[in-house]
C-alpha positions in Angstrom: 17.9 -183.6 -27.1 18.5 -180.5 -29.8 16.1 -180.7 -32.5 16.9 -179.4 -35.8 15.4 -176.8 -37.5 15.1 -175.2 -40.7 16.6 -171.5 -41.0 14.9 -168.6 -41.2 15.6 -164.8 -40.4 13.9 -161.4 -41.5 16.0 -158.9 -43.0 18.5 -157.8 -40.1 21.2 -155.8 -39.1 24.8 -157.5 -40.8 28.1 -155.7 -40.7 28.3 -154.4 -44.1 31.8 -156.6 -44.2 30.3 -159.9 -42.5 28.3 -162.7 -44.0 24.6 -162.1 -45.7 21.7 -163.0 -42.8 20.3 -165.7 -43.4 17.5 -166.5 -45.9 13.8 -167.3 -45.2 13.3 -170.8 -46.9 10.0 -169.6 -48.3 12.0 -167.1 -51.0 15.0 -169.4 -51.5 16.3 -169.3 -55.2 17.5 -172.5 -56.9 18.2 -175.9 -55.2 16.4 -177.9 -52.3 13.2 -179.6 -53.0 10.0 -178.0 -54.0 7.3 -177.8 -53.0 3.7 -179.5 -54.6 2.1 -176.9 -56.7 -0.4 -174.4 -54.8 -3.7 -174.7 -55.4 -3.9 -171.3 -57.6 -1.5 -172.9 -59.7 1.0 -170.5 -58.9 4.9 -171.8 -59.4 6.1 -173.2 -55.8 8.7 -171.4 -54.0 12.4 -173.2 -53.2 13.1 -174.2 -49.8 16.8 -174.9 -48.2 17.9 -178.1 -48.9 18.3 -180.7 -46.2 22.2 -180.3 -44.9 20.8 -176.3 -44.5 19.5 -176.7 -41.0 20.2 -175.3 -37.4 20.4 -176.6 -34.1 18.0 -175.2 -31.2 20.2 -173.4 -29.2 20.5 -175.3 -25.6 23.0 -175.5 -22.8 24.3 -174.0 -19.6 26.3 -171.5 -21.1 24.2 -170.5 -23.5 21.0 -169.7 -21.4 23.5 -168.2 -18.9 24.8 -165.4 -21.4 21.9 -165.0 -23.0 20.5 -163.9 -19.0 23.4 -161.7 -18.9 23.3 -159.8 -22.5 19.7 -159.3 -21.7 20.0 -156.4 -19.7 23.0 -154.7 -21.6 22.8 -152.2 -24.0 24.8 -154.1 -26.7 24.5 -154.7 -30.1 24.9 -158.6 -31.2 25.6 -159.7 -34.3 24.8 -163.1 -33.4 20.8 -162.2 -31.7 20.3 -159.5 -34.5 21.3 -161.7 -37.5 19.8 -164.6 -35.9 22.8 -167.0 -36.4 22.4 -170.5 -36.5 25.6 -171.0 -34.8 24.0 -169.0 -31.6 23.8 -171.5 -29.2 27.3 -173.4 -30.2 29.0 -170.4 -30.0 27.6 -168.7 -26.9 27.9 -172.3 -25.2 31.6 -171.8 -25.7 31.2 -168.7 -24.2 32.3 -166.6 -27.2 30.0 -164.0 -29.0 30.2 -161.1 -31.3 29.7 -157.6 -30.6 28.6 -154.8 -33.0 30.0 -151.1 -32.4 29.6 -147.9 -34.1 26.0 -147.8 -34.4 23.7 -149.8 -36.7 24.0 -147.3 -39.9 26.3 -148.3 -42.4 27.6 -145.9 -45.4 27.7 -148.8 -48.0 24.8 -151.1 -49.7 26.3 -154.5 -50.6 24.6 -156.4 -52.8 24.4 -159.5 -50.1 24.0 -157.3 -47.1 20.6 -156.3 -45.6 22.0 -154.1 -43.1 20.1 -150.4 -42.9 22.7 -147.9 -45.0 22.3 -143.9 -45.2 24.1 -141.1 -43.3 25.1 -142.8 -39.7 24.2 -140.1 -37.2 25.1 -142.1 -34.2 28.6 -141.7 -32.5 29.9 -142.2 -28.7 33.4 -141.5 -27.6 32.9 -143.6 -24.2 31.3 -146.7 -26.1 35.0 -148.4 -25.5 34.7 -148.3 -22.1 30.8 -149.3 -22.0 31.6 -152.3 -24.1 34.4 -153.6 -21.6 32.6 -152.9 -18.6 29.2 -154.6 -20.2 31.6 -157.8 -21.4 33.7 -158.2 -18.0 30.9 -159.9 -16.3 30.0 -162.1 -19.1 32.9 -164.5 -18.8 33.6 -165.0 -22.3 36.6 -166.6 -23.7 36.4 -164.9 -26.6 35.1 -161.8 -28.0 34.5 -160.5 -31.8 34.4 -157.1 -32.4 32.9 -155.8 -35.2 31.3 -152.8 -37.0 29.0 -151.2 -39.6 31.2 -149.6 -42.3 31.8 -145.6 -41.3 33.3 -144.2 -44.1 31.6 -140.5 -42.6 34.5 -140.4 -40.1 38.1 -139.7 -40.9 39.6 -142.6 -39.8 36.6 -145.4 -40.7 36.1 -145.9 -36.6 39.7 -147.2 -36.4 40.2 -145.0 -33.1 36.8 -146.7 -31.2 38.1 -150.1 -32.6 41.5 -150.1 -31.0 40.8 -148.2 -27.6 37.4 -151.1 -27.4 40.2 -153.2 -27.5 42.2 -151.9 -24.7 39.7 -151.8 -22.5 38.6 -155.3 -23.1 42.2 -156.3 -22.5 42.1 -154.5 -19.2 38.6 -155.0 -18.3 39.2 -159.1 -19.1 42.4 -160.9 -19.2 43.0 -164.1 -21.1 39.8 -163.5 -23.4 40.5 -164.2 -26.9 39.5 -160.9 -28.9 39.2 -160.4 -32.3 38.1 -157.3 -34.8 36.3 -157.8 -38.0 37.4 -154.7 -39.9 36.5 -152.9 -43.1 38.4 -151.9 -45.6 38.7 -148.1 -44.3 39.1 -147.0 -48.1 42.5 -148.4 -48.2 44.1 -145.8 -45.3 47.5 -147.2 -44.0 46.9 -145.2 -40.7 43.9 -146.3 -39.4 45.1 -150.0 -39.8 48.3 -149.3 -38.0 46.1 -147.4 -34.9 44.1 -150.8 -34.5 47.0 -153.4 -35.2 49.0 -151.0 -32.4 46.5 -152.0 -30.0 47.3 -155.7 -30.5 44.2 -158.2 -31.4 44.4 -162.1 -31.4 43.2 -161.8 -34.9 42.3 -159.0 -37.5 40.0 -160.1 -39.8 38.9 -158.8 -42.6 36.7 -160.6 -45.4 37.3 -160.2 -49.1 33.7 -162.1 -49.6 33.9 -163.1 -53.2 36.3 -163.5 -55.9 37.7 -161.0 -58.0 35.1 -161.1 -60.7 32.0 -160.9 -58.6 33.4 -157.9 -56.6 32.0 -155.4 -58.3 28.1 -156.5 -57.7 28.6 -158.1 -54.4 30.5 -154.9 -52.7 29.9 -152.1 -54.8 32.6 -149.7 -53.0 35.1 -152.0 -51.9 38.1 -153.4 -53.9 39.5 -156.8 -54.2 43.1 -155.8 -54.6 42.6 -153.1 -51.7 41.3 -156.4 -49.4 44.4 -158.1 -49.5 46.4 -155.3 -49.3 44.5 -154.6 -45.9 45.4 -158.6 -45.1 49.1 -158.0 -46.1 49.7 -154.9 -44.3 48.2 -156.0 -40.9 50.4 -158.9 -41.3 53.4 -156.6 -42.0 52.5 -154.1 -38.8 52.0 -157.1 -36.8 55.7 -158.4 -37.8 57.0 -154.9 -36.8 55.3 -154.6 -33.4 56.4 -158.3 -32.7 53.2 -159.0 -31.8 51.5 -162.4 -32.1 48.4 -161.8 -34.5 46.6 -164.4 -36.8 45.2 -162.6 -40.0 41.6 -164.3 -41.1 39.5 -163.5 -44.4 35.7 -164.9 -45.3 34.3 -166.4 -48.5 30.5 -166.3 -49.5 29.7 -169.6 -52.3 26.8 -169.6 -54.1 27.0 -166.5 -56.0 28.1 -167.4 -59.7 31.7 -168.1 -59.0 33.6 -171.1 -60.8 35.7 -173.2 -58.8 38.9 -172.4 -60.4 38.1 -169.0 -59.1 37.3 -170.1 -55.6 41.2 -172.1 -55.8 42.4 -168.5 -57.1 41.3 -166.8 -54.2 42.7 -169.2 -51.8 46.1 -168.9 -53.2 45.6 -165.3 -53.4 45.2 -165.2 -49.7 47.9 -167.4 -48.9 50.5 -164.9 -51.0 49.4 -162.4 -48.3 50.0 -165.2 -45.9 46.3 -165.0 -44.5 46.3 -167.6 -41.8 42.4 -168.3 -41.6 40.0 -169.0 -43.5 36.1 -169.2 -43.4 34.1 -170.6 -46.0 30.3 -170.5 -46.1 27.4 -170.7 -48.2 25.6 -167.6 -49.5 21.6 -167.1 -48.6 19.4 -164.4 -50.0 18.2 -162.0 -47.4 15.5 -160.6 -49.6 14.1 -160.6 -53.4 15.9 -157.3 -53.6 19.6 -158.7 -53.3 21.5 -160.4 -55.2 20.3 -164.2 -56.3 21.1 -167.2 -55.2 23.2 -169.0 -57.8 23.3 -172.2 -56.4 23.8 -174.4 -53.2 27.1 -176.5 -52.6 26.9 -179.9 -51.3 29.1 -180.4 -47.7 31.2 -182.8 -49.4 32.6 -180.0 -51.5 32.8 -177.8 -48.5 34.9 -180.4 -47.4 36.8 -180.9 -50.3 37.7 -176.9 -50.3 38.9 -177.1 -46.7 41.1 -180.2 -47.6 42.6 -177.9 -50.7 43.3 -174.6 -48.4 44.9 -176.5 -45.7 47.4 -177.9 -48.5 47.8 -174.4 -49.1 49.1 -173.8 -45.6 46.2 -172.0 -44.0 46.4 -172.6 -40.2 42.9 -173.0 -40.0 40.5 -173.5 -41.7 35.8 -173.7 -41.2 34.2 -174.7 -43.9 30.3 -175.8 -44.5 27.1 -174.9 -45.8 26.7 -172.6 -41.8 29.9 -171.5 -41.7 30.3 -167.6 -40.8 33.0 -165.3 -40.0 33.3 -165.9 -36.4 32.6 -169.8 -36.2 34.7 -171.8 -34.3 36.6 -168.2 -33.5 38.3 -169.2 -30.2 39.9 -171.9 -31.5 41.8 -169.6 -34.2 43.8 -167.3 -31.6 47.7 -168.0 -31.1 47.9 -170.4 -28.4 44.4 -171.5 -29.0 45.5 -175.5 -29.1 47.1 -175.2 -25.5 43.7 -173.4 -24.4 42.0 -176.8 -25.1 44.4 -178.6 -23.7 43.7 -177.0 -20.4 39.8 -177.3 -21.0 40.1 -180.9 -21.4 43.0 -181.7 -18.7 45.3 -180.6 -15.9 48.2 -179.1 -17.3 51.2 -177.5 -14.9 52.6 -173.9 -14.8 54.6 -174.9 -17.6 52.1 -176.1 -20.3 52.9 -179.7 -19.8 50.1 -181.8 -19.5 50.0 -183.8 -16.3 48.5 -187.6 -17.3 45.3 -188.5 -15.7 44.9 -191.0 -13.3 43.3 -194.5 -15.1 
């Protein structure tokens, strides 16, 4: 039986777009229970509170892909970030994958991602990633990167041949690019929405107020306009593509701007939508405001599916690419077919009592 188990992570490797890694429950700020005094007399440090747990990661598929990544040279954001969603996830045979290189040009205020002057680049790392997936089996892939504003098109080009070559190199799998911003630039968006992902996500991480601190270069208004316009391209290339955007909670927002940033994202008719709780890599990022309870997690999913989301994570371990196979178009026919025999037409044939 999985055990659970508190969370904890050093500082690692994030996407400078993604969700914070997660925070060592010894330097936790506000919340949870404390700790009895130490003997010194020094004030007692925060821990998590209770709902702020992880599962061991277990099962079949998980010890089976975690064999296989071994021996590839691939960068993943789930090992490196030490999600607690690891196991889940790779147990469904999905996982995220990390190109570019590991140097990002911006410093986030939640992020504890390395930044500076990226040096690394590889014109054949497209191909490499394809033919390291292919034998993994996955259902679904994320593909995500560090932000490279160095390069004239933000890494656009590497993001949309990675995913034609995973669309050759493994049909039927689900795949998915976390994007940034790329400064705004209408033609790098338009190079990776030509090469037709599932879903392009791309998280505006706060709301409008708390911008400024929390992503120091990046621009809530230029967010959704990268949201809107992927949905427009999409519309033009008649091509089936689910747009997805990622909250952090917990870093001095109010709720009314929490509900203004949902409706925000449903004007650009963002169709998923993740909602998590925001933990403090180190003492050198920005604090920890406060934890939410997972009723109200659960409240906030109730109030963005009556906004007309089409799907919707929300808890205190949610993160961008939770639950991610179950977003893509045609996802609820795909479990269907994992949970019954269904005929070359999609109908479902009944099963024998």
């Amino acid at each position: 039986m999985a055990r659970d188990l508190p969370i904890f992570t050093a500082p690692t490797a994030e996407p400078a777009h993604a969700h914070a890694p997660f925070l060592p429950p010894t330097i936790a700020m506000g919340g949870g229970s404390s700790a009895e005094s130490a003997v010194d007399g020094s004030v007692p440090l925060r821990r998590h509170p209770d709902w702020i747990k992880s599962r061991m990661p277990s099962g079949e598929n998980y010890h089976e892909l975690k064999r296989l990544l071994g021996g590839l040279a691939l960068n993943t954001v789930c090992e490196e970030a030490r999600c607690p969603n690891i196991g889940e996830c790779w147990d469904q045979r999905t996982a995220t994958i990390m190109i570019l290189g590991d140097t990002c040009t911006r410093a986030c205020g939640f992020c504890a991602i390395k930044t500076g002057r990226p040096t690394w680049f590889d014109d054949d790392e497209p191909r490499r990633v394809a033919a390291a997936v292919r034998p993994l089996g996955l259902e679904h892939v994320v593909v995500t990167s560090v932000a490279r504003d160095d390069l004239p098109d933000g890494g656009a080009r590497i993001f949309a041949e990675t995913i034609r070559r995973l669309r050759e190199a493994c049909p039927g799998m689900g795949v998915e690019v976390l994007i940034p911003d790329f400064n705004g630039q209408a033609a790098p968006l338009r190079t990776v929405m030509e090469a037709r992902p599932d879903i392009l996500n791309h998280n505006v991480e706060t709301v409008e107020r708390l911008q400024k601190p929390v992503r120091k270069r990046a621009r809530y208004d230029r967010s959704l306009g990268v949201l809107e316009r992927a949905k427009a391209y999409a519309g033009e290339l008649g091509a089936a593509v689910h747009t997805k955007s990622s909250i952090m909670v917990g870093l001095g927002e109010t709720r009314g701007e929490l509900s203004q940033t949902f409706r925000d994202l449903r004007a650009v008719d963002c169709d998923i939508l993740t909602i998590g709780q925001y933990l403090r890599p180190t003492p050198e990022h920005l604090p920890l405001v406060r934890y939410y309870h997972p009723d109200e997690f659960a409240e906030m999913k109730a109030e963005a599916l009556a906004l007309g989301f089409k799907h919707v994570e929300s808890g205190p371990l949610v993160r961008s690419s939770y639950h991610a196979r179950d977003q893509v178009p045609g996802a609820e026919l795909k479990r269907i077919r994992r949970a019954a025999t269904v005929d070359a037409e999609g109908r479902v044939i009944p099963q024998a009592s």
